[in-house]
C-alpha positions as CSV (number, residue, x, y, z in Angstrom):
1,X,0.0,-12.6,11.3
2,X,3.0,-12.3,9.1
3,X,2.7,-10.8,5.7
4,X,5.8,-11.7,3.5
5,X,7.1,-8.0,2.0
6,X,6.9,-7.6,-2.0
7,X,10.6,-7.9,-3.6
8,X,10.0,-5.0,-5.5
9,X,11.3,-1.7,-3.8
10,X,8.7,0.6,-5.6
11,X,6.2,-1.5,-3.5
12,X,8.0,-1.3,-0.8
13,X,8.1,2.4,-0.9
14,X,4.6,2.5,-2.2
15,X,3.5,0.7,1.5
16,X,5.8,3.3,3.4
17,X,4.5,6.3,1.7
18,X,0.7,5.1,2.2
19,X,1.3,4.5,5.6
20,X,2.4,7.5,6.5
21,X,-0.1,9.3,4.7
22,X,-3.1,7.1,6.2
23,X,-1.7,8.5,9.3
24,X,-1.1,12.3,8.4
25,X,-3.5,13.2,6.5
26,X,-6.7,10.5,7.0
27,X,-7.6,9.8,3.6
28,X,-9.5,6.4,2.3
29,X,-7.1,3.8,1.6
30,X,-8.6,3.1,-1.8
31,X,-7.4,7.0,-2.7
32,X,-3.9,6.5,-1.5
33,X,-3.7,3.1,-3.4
34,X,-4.4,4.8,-6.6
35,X,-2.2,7.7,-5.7
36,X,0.4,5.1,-4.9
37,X,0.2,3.7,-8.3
38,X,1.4,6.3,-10.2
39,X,4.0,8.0,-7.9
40,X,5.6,4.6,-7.9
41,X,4.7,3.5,-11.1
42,X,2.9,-0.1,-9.8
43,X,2.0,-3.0,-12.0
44,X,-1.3,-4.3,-12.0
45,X,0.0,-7.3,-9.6
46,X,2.0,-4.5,-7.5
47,X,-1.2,-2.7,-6.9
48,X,-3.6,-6.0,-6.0
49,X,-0.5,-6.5,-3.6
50,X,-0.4,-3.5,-1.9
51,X,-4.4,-3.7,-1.3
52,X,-4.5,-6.7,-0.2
53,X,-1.6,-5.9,2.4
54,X,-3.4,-2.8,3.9
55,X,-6.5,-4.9,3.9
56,X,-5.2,-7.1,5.7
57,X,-3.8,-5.1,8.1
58,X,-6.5,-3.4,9.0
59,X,-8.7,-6.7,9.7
60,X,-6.0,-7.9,12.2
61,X,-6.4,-4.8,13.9
């Protein structure tokens, strides 16, 4: 399943930095999101975005 990447590079940085964190360090994805939206300062659409793609992710695992 394809997921078509965000034009926004913040988000695109936000996904990279939560996926290598998710790996690291095993945290819940929900505290990495909200991490992610203020190291990368995320709209409010950014952020449903970048839930939504780890969500779905994780259910095509």
């Amino acid at each position: 399943m394809a997921t078509i990447m965000p034009e926004s590079e913040n988000v695109q940085k936000a996904i990279k930095w939560v996926s290598a964190n998710l790996e690291e360090n095993k945290q819940p994805l929900q505290k990495l999101v909200e991490q992610a939206v203020f190291k990368f300062d995320l709209s409010p659409k950014d952020t449903d975005f970048l839930t939504k793609f780890f969500r779905e992710s994780n259910s095509a695992k």
